[in-house]
Each structure stands twice: as structure tokens, then as C-alpha cells.
C-alpha positions as CSV (number, residue, x, y, z in Angstrom):
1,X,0.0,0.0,0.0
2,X,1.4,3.5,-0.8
3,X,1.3,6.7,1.3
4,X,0.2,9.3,-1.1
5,X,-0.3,13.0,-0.6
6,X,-3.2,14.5,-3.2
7,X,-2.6,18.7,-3.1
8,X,-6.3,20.5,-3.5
9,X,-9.5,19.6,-1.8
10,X,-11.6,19.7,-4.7
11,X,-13.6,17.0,-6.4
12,X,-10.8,15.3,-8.5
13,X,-8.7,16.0,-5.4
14,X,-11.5,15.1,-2.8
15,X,-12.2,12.2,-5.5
16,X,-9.1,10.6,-5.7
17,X,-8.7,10.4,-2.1
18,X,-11.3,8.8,-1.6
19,X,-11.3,5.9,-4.3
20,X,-7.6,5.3,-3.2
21,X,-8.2,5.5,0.6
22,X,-11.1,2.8,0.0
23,X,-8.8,0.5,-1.7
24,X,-6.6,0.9,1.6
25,X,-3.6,3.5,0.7
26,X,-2.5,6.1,3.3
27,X,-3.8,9.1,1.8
28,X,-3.4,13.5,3.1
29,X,-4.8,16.3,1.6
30,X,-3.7,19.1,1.6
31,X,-6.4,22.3,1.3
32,X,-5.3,25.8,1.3
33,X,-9.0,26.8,2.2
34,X,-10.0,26.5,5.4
35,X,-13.5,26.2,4.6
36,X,-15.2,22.8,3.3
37,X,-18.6,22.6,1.6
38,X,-21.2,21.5,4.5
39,X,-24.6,21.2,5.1
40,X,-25.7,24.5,4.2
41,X,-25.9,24.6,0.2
42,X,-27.3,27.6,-0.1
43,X,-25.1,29.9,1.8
44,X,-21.8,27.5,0.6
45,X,-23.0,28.3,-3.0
46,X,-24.0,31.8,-2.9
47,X,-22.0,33.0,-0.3
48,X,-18.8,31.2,-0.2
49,X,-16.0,33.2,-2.4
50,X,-14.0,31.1,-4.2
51,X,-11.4,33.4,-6.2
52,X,-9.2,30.4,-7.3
53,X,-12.6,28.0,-8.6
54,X,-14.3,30.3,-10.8
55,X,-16.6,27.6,-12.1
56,X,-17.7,26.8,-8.4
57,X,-20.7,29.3,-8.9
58,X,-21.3,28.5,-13.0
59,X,-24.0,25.7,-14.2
60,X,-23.1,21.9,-14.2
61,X,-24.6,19.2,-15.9
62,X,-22.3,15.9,-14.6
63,X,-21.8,13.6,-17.2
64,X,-22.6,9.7,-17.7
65,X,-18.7,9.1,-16.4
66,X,-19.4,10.9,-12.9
67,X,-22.7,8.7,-12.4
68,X,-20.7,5.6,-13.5
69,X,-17.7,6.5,-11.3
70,X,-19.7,6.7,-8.6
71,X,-22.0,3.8,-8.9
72,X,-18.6,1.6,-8.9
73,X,-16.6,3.5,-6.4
74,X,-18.3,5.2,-4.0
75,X,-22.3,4.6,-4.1
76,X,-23.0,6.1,-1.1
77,X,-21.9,9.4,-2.3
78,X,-24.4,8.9,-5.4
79,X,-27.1,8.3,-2.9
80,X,-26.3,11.4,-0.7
81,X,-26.7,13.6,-3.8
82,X,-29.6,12.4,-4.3
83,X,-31.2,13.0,-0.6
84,X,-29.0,16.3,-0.7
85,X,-31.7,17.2,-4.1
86,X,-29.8,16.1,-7.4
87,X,-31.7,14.7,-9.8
88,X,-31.3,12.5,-12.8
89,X,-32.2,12.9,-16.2
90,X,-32.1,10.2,-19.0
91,X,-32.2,11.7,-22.6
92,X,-34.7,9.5,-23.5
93,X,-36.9,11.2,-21.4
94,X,-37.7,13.7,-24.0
95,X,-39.6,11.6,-25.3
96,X,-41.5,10.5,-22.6
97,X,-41.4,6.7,-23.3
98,X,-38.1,5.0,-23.6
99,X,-37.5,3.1,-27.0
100,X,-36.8,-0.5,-26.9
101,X,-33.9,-0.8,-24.3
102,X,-30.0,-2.0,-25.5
103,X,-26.9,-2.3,-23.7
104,X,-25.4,1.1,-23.0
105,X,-28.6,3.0,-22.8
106,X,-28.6,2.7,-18.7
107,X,-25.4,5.3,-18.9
108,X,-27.1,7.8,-20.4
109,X,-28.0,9.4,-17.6
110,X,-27.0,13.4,-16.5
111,X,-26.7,14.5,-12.8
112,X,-28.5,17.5,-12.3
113,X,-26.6,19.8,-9.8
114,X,-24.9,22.3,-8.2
115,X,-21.6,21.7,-7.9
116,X,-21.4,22.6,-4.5
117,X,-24.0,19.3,-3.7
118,X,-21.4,17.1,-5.2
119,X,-18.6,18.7,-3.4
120,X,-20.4,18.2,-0.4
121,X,-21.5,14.9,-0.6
122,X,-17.7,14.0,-1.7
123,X,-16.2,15.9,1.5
124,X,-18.8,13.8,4.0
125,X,-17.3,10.4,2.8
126,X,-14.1,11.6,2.6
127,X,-14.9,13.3,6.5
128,X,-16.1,9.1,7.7
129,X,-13.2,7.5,5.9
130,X,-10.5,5.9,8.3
131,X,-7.3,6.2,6.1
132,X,-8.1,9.5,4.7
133,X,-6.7,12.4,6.4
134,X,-8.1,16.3,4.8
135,X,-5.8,19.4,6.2
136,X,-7.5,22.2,5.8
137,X,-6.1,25.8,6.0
138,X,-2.9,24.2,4.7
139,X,-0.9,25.1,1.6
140,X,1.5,23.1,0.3
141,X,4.7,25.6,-0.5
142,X,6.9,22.8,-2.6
143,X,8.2,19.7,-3.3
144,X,10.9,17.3,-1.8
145,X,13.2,15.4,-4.4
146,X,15.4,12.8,-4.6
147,X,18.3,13.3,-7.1
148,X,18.2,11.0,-10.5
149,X,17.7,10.5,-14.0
150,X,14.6,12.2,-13.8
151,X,14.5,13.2,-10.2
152,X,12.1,11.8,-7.9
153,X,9.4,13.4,-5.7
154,X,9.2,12.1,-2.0
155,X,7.0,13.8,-0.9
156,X,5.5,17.8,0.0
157,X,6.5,20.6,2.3
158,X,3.5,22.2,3.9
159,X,2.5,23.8,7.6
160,X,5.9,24.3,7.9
161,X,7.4,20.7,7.8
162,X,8.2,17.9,5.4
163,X,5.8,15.0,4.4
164,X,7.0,12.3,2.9
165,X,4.7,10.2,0.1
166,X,5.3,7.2,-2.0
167,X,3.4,8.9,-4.4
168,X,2.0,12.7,-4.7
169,X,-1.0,14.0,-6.7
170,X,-1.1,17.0,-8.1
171,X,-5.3,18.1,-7.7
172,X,-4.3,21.6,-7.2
173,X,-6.6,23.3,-10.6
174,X,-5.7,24.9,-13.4
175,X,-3.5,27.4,-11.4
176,X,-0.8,24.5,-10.3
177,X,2.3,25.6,-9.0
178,X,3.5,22.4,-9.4
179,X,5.1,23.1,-13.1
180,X,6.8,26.1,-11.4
181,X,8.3,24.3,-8.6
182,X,9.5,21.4,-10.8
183,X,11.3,24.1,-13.5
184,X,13.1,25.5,-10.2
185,X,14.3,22.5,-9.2
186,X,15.7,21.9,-13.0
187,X,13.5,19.1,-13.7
188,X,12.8,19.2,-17.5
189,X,9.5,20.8,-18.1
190,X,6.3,19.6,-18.5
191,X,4.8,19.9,-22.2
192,X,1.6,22.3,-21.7
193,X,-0.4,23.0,-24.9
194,X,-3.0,25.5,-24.7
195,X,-5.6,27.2,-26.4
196,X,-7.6,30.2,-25.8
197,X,-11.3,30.0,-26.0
198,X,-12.6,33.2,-26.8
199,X,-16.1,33.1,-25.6
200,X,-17.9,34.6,-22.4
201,X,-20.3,33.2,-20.1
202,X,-22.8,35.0,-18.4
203,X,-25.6,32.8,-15.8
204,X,-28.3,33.8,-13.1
205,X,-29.6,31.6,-11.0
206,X,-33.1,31.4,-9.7
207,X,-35.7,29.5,-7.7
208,X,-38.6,27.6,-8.6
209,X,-41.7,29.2,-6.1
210,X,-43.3,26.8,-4.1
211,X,-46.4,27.9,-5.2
212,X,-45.8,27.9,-8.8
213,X,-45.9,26.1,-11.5
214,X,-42.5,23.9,-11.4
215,X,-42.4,22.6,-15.1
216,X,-42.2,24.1,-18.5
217,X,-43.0,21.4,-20.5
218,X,-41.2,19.8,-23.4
219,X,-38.8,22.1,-24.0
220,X,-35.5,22.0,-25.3
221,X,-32.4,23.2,-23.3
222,X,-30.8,25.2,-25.5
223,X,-31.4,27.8,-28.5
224,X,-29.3,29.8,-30.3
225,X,-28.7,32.9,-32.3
226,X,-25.8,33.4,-35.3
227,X,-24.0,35.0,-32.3
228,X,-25.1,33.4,-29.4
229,X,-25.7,30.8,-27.2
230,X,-28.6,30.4,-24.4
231,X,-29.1,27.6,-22.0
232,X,-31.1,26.4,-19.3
233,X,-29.9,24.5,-16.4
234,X,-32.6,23.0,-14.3
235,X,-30.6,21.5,-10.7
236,X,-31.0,20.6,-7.0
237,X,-33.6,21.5,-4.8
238,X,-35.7,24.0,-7.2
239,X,-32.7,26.1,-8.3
240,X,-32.0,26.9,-12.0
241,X,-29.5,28.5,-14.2
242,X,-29.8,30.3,-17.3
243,X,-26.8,30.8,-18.8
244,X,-25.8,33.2,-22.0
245,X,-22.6,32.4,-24.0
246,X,-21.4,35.0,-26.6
247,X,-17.9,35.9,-28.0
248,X,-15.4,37.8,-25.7
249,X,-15.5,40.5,-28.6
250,X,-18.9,41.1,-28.4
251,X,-19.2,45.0,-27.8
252,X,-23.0,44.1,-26.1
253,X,-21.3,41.7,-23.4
254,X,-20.4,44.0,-20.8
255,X,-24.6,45.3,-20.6
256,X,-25.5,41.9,-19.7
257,X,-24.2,42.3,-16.6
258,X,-27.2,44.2,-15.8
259,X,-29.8,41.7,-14.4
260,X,-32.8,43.5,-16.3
261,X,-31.0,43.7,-19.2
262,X,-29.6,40.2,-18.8
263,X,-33.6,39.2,-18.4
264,X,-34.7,40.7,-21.2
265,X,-32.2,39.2,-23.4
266,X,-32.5,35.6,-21.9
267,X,-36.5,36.4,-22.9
268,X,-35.1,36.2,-26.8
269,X,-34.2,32.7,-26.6
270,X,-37.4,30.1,-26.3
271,X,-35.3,27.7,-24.1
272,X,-35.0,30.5,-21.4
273,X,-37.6,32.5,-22.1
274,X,-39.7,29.2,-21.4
275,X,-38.0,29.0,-17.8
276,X,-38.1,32.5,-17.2
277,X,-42.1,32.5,-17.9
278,X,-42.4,30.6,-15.0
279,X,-41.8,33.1,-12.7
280,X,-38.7,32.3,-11.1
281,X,-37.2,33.7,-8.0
282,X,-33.7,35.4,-8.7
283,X,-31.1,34.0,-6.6
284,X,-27.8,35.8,-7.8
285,X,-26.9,38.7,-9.3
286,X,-25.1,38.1,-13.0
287,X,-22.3,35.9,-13.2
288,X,-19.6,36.6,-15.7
289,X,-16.9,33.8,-16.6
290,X,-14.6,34.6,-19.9
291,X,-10.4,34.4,-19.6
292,X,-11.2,30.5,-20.3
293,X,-8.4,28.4,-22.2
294,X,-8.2,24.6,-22.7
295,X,-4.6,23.4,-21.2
296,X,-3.2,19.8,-21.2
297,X,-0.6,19.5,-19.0
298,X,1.8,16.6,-19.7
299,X,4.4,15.7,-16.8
300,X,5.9,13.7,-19.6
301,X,8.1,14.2,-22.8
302,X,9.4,11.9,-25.5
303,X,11.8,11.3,-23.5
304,X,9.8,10.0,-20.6
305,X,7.9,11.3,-17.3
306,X,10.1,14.3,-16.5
307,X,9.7,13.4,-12.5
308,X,8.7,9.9,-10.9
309,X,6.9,10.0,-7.8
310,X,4.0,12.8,-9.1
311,X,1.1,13.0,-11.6
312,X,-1.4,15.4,-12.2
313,X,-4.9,15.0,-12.1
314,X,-8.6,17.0,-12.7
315,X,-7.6,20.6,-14.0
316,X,-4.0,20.4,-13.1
317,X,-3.6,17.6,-15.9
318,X,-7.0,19.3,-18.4
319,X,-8.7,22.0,-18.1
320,X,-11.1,22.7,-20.7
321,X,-13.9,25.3,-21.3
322,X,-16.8,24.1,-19.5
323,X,-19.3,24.2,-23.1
324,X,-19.7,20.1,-23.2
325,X,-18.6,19.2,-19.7
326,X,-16.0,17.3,-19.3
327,X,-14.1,18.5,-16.8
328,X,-15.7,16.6,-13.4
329,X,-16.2,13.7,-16.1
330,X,-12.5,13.8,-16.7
331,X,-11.2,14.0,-13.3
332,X,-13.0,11.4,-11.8
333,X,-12.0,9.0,-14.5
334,X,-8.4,9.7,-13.5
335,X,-8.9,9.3,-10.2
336,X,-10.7,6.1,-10.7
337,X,-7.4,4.9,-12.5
338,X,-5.0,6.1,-10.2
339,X,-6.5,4.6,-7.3
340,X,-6.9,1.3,-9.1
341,X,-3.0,1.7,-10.3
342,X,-1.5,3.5,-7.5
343,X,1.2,1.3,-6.6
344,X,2.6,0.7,-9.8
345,X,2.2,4.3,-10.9
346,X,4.2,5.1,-7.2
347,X,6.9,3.0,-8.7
348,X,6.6,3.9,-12.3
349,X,3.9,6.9,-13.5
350,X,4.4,5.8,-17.4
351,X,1.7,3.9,-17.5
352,X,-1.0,6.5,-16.0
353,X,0.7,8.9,-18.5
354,X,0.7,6.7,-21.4
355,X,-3.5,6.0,-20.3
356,X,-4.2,10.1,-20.2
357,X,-2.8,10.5,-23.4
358,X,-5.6,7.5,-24.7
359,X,-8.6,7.7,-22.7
360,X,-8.7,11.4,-22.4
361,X,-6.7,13.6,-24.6
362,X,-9.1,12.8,-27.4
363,X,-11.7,14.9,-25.1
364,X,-9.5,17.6,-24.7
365,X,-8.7,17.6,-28.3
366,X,-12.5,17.4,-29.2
367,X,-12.8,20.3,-26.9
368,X,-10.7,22.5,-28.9
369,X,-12.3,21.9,-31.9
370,X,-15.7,22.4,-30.4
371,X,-14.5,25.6,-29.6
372,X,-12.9,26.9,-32.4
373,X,-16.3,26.7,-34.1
374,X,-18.1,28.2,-31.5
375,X,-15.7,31.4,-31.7
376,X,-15.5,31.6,-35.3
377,X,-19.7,31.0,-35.3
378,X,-20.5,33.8,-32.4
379,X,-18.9,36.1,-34.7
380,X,-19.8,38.9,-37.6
381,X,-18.7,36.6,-40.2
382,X,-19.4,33.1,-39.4
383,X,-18.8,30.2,-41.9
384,X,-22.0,28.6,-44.1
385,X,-23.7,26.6,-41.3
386,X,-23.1,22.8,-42.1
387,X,-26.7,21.2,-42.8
388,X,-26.1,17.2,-42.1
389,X,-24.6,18.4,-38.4
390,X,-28.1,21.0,-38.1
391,X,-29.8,18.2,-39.6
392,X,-28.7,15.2,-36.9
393,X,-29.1,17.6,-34.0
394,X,-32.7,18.0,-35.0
395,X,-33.2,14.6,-36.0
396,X,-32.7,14.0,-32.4
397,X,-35.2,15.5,-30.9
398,X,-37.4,13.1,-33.2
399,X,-35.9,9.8,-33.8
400,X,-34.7,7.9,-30.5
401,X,-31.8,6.1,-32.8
402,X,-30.0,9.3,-33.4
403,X,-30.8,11.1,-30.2
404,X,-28.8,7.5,-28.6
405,X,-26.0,8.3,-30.8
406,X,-26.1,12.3,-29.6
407,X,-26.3,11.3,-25.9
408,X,-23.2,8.7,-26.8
409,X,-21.4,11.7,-28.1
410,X,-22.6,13.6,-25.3
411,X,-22.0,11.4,-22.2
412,X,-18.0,10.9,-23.5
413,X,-18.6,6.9,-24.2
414,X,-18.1,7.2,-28.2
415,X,-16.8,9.7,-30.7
416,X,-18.9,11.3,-33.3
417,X,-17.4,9.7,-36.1
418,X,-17.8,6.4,-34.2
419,X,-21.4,7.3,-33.3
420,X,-22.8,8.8,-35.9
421,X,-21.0,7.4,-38.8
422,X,-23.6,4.1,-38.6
423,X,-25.2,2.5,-41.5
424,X,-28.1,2.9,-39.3
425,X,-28.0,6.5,-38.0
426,X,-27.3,6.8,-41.7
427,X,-30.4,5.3,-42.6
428,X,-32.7,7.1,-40.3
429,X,-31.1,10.7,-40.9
430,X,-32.2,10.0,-44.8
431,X,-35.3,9.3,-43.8
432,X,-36.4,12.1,-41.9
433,X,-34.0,14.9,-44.6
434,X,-36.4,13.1,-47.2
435,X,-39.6,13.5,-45.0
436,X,-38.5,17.7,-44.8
437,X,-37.1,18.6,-48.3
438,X,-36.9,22.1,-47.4
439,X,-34.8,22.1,-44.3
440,X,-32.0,24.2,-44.3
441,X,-29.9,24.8,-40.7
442,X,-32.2,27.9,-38.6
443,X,-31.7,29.7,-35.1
444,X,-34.5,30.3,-32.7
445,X,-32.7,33.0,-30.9
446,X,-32.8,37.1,-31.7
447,X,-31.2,38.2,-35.1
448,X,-28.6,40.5,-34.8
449,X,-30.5,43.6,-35.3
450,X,-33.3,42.6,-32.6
451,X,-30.1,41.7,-30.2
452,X,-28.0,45.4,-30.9
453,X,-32.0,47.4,-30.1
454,X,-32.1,46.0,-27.0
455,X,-28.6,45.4,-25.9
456,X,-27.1,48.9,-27.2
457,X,-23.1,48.4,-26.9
């Protein structure tokens, strides 16, 4: 069994711990905040500020992976959101009636929350779990090494002394000092690619009234204009974003800021405006997001892992713009292998680095495609709007085949090629193109013109 010290308390930190301190390692975290989500939500959401986890306060939808994670490592933490006031939300239910079942179709499944409820329901396990010890109020201010061909980490220095690890985890966000610390100690650097994503967020949250009505009806998520994104985020306990996405360039972005004017503009999209009609209580003022890049951080070269005795993990390893969600999807599949590998990757970390690079680069790499399109799309002089990927998004919302390969897509369990390039998706996106010879790729959202009259710059 290794002794392993996991830097950052949050969920791939929190996470990780746990998954390897069930599996009987020796495992301390080390938090620099001294505060730990409890069992007020409301206040720990609203209230708590969070400078260094920007996202704390921004919309989630967890992914089929996080469900999945949790079923297999740590089911009582899926059961806790659940009586803390997630719920769950199979595509399928659009339709009402589930098609014919087939393997897979179980994982398709989103967690509807906060992500303060998950970070809370992560931090009681972690709190009744014998070989897990959480320091709180404690930052960890460098690294011990051992000399070598690379060097080798043995451990952290924090609250003013050394501790010494088998094997330390790097959970720390997308602000790591870790890369710093390993430069000043002349390790070879890690290889970091990034990518700036030049688009804005901008979400309210508000409350369902107990006395009114609680659902809109069959309603998509989402709409969109040439130049802009609007989404709905229904959560725990009665609480809903709505969230605006637009281009960091947009001269209208800084108005939006203004809750009435935010409102109004929400009210252009049928997705929100379909929310918003029912009379929601505000529960924030406007909350603005942008400076986001996507970052892979590789503690490896071609020559090797440029350390032993450290990975990364959860932001620290990708951090990507939170558009599809991946991020909580990501770091809880690395935390699930680590703790299932962490004495040979204590001894040897190839392996974990060599299985990053597989299972989720190709995520991050989607991600920055993704958003390339987005930016060039939310922009004056978008590109012709591709009419097969309009098409199958539609087709979705109609034919359960191809709304099985969208969720696929969506959930992380099969790439679109992979998914959508079947005979049979094939066959029924013909079918229903043939059934609508006129359909050419629309937005439901404002035009431009409508959007610049009420959102002057």
C-alpha cells in the first residue's frame, strides 16, 4: 500500500482520495482553504467566495462518467446527492417513453446539480473514511526530491514541515504551482499546450416558487442565435441556471451584466424564455466567466515522465472550457485509475501517462475543436452553417436512434465519427432529410438587429 499525498480539496482531489483510501492506501490532503462545503448549500453556494474555482458558482450538468464512477466506487456518495436534491435525467426522457432498451442505454443518464451538492456529498465520505486524512487551511509551498535520471518526488512541504509520500497527486486546478516548482528545481518541463477559448459566459440563478408552477414542458435546453448561445440549467432543490454564451469580442457583453438587461435578453431565446415565464425567483446577481483556455498539461516528454513520484490530475492535468462538460467527467476518471493503479504508478507513473494521453486527450482535443467553431460562429462573419450536423441535431429531438448516438457523443462513451457514422443512424437521418425537403440549418434566438436594439453596446 502506498502513502500518497493528493494537493487541492476539490472534487478530482476530494475524488481521488477517496477511491484510493477505499482501496486501503494512506492518503493526506492538503487544502489551502480553510473552509469545506457542508450542510448549508445555499449559503456555501451563494455566499462562499471562491477566487481560485471560478466555475464553483457556474452551471453543471455531470456527465454519464461521474454517475458511473460513482455507482462503482463510491455509491453512497451517489445516494447522498440524491437526498442532498440532485436529480437524474435520461435523454430518452424527451420523449417520454423510452424506445426498446439496449446495452449502454442505462449510462445515459446526467446528474443535475450544483456543484457545491457534489462537493459536499464528496467531503462527508471523505470526512467518515478511516485512512483519509483532509488538512485544511494548509498550503503546500513545494516539493521534496530525490536526485536521478529524472528526479524523484518524496513527498511535499507544507505547515511548515516535510511529508513524505510514496506517491503525490497533483489536484491543485488549473492554477498549479507544481510546473513552477518542478522548473526551479531543474526538472525538465512539462509539455503544456494550450488554447484560448474566446467566448464569455454570463448565468443567473433562480428559484422555482413553491407555489408555482415547477415545469415548462417539453422544451428543449438550448437555442441559439448566429452569435449566441442560451441555456437552461434545471438543478438541485428547485434552483435553475440560465446561462448566455457569446464571443469575448462582443461590444454588447459587458450590458448583460445588468440583471434587467440580462432578463430581457435571456427572454429572446425560447429555451430560457420558457423558464423565465415561470416566474422564477432570482437567486444571484449576473455571473460573468470569460479568460477561459483549454490546457493539457503533460508531466511527460518523448523522453519520458520528466519526474517519478508525481502526476497530475482534474484541472491540473485538463482543463477545458466548460461548453460540453468534461471537466468533473475527466477528473473522476483519473482518479478512478490512479486509485486502481496506484502502486505501480508510485513506482513507475508511465503507465498512467501513457493512459491520459488515450482515454482522455481525445476529449480535450474534441474540446478544442468544439471551440474553435463556437468562436468563429459567435462572430460577424461566421462560416456557411453545415446542414447534415443542423440536420442530426434535429433529428434527435425526433428519432430515438440518433438522439442514442447524440447522448453517446454527449456522455464521452463514443466519438462522433464512431457514433454517428452508422449505416443505421445513416439510414434514419435520410429518412427524416427526405420526409423535410426544405430544411436548411435555422436559429431560434434574436437576429442581430433585434439583439443590438435591446442590448445597445
Amino acid at each position: 500500500m502506498a502513502r500518497v499525498a493528493v494537493i487541492g480539496a476539490g472534487i478530482s482531489g476530494l475524488g481521488t482520495a477517496l477511491m484510493l483510501g477505499r482501496r486501503g492506501h494512506a492518503v493526506t490532503v492538503f487544502e489551502q482553504d480553510a473552509r469545506e462545503a457542508g450542510d448549508d448549500l445555499h449559503d456555501d453556494f451563494f455566499h462562499w467566495g471562491r477566487p481560485r474555482v471560478p466555475q464553483a458558482v457556474q452551471p453543471h450538468s455531470f456527465l454519464a462518467p461521474v454517475r458511473t464512477v460513482l455507482h462503482a466506487e463510491a455509491p453512497d456518495v451517489h445516494a447522498d446527492l440524491l437526498a442532498r436534491g440532485a436529480r437524474e435525467y435520461h435523454d430518452f426522457d424527451w420523449f417520454g417513453e423510452h424506445p426498446p432498451y439496449r446495452a449502454g442505454d442505462e449510462e445515459l443518464v446526467t446528474l443535475r446539480t450544483r456543484r457545491i451538492v457534489l462537493e459536499a456529498a464528496l467531503t462527508s465520505a471523505v470526512r467518515r473514511e478511516p485512512g483519509v486524512e483532509v488538512r485544511r487551511g494548509v498550503r503546500v509551498r513545494g516539493l521534496d526530491l530525490a536526485p536521478g535520471r529524472p528526479a524523484r518526488v518524496t513527498g511535499v512541504r507544507a505547515g511548515g514541515e516535510a511529508h513524505r509520500a510514496d506517491l503525490v497527486v497533483d489536484a491543485s486546478g488549473r492554477r498549479s504551482p507544481v510546473p513552477g516548482w518542478l522548473a526551479e528545481a531543474g526538472c525538465r518541463p512539462p509539455v503544456v499546450e494550450s488554447h484560448r477559448a474566446g467566448i464569455a459566459y454570463l448565468c443567473r440563478w433562480y428559484r422555482l416558487r413553491a407555489e408555482g408552477p415547477r415545469d415548462p414542458g417539453r422544451v428543449k435546453a438550448g437555442s441559439s442565435a448566429p452569435f449566441a448561445l442560451a441555456g437552461v440549467f434545471p438543478s438541485d432543490n428547485d434552483t435553475v441556471a440560465v446561462n448566455l454564451v457569446l464571443s469575448t469580442a462582443d461590444p454588447t457583453r459587458g450590458a448583460l451584466t445588468d440583471p434587467a438587461v440580462f432578463e430581457a435578453a435571456a427572454r429572446r431565446f425560447p429555451a430560457t424564455a420558457a423558464w423565465l415565464d415561470l416566474a422564477p425567483e432570482p437567486q444571484s446577481a449576473v455571473l460573468a466567466m470569460a479568460g477561459l483556455d483549454n490546457r493539457w498539461t503533460s508531466l511527460a516528454d518523448d523522453d519520458g515522465p520528466v519526474v517519478t513520484g508525481l502526476v497530475n490530475a482534474g484541472d491540473s492535468l485538463v482543463h477545458t472550457n466548460p461548453t460540453l462538460g468534461h471537466g468533473v467527467a475527466l477528473g473522476l476518471r483519473a482518479a478512478q485509475h490512479l486509485a486502481a493503479h496506484a502502486d505501480a504508478t508510485a513506482a513507475d507513473p508511465t503507465g498512467y501517462h501513457t493512459w491520459t494521453a488515450q482515454a482522455l486527450r481525445p476529449w480535450f482535443d474534441a474540446q478544442v475543436a468544439a471551440d474553435r467553431a463556437n468562436e468563429q460562429r459567435l462572430t460577424d462573419n461566421p462560416p456557411p452553417p453545415d446542414r447534415r450536423a443542423a440536420a442530426l441535431a434535429a433529428c434527435a429531438f425526433d428519432d430515438p436512434v440518433v438522439m442514442r448516438a447524440r447522448a453517446q457523443v454527449r456522455h464521452l462513451l463514443r466519438t462522433p465519427d464512431d457514433a454517428y457514422g452508422t449505416p443505421e443512424v445513416d439510414r434514419h437521418l435520410t429518412t427524416w432529410l427526405a420526409a423535410r425537403p426544405d430544411f436548411t440549418p435555422h436559429h431560434d434566438g434574436p437576429t442581430r438587429a433585434q439583439w443590438d436594439t435591446l442590448l445597445p453596446a
